[in-house]
N, C-alpha and C positions, 0 to 999 in steps of 0.2 A: 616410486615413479619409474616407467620407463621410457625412455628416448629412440623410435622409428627414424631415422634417417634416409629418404629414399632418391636415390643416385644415378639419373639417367645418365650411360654411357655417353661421350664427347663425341664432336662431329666426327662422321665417317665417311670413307670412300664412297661414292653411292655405287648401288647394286646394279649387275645390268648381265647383260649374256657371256656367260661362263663365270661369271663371278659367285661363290659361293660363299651365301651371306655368314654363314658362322666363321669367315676367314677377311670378312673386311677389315680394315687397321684404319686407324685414328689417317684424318689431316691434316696437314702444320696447322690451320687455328684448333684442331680437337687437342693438336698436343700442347695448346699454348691457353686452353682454356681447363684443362683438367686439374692443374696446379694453382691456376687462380684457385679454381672452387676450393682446393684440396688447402689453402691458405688460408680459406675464409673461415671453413670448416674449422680448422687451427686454433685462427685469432677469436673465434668467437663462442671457442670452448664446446664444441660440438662434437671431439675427437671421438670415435664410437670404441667400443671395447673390441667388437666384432667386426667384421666385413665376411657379407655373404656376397658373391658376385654371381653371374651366369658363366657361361664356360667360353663362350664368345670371345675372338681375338681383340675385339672391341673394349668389352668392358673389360679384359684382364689389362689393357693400355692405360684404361681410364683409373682402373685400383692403382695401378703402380708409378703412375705419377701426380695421382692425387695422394696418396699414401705415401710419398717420398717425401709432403710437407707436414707431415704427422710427427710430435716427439713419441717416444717411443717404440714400440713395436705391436702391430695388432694383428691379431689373428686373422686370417683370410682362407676362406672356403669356398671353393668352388665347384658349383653346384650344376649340374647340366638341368635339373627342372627349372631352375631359372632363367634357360635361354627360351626367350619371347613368349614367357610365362603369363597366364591371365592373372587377375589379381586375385580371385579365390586360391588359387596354387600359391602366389608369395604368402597370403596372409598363413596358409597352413603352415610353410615353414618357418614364418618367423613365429608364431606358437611354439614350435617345436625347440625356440632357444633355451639354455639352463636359464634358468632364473637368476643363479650370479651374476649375468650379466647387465649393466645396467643400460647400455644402449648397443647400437645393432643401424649398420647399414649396408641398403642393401643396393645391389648396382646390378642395373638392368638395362631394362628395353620400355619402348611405348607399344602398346596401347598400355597395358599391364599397370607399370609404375605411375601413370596420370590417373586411370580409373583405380586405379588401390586409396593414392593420397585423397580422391575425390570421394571415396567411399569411407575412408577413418575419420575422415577430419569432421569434427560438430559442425554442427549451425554455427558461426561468429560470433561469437560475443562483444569482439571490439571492434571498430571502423580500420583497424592496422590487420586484423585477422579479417574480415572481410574484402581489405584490401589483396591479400594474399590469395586467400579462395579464388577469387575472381581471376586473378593472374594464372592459377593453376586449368582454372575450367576454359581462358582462351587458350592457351599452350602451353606444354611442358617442353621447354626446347629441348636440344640436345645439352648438356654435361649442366641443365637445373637440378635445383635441389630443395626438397620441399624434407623439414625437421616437423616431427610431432609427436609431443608428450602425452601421455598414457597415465592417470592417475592410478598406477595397481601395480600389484608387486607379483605378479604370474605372465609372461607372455603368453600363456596359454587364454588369461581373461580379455585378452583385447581384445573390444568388440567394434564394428563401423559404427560412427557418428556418436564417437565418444573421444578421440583425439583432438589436443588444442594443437592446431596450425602455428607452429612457434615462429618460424621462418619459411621463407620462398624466395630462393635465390636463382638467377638465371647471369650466365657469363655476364653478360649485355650490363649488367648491374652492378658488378665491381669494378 
């Protein structure tokens, strides 16, 4: 089995003239909600092996204090095709993981990270996974987190509308 974990970056500064969005930073709730996730993530056994991020001031805020409530130490890659990447682009690079790995998250951006998780995830099969689905198709807020398991031992075979929606967490929720 492998484990997608897909990690939209925490609230941000908003954009506006002269602001250069690869350089936006977290706001006190992005930096007060990154750690929630990054607990929840923790407590509920979801801790990935990997962490791919975008190169974004944003989501390197988001990794390092969601990853401050991680035991251990994970590897973290940062990756500039992952800044405001479509979801065909993330799906190629998480293929591209070794296969020793047994799960992998990746911290982004929207559009990308909402239509990725909306493209892996099966049809429901339970009223608690369709509950989920439905959460993700009205919105992926900012620092949500939607987990989904992969019955295959190759990142290379994941295919869309073959992942079970194991979770869908949004700050608002913890």
């Amino acid at each position: 089995m492998k484990r997608l974990l897909l990690f939209r970056h925490a609230k941000t500064e908003p954009g506006g003239a002269g602001m250069e969005d690869h350089n936006r930073a977290l706001l006190p709730r992005g930096r007060e909600d990154a750690p929630a996730v990054g607990r929840y993530i923790q407590e509920n056994g979801f801790t990935p092996d990997l962490i791919l991020s975008s190169t974004s001031r944003r989501t390197a805020e988001t990794v390092d204090l969601a990853g401050a409530q991680f035991k251990g130490k994970q590897r973290v890659d940062y990756l500039e095709a992952l800044y405001l990447a479509e979801p065909e682009v993330i799906l190629q690079i998480v293929r591209l993981v070794p296969d020793t790995v047994a799960s992998v998250m990746v911290v982004g951006h929207n559009p990308g990270l909402e239509r990725l998780a909306t493209m892996l995830a099966r049809e429901p099969v339970k009223r608690k996974e369709r509950g989920r689905f439905d959460l993700i198709e009205e919105k992926f807020p900012t620092a949500a987190l939607a987990v989904l398991d992969f019955e295959v031992t190759r990142w290379r075979d994941i295919e869309p509308g073959e992942g079970k929606l194991k979770d869908f967490v949004r700050p608002r929720d913890l």
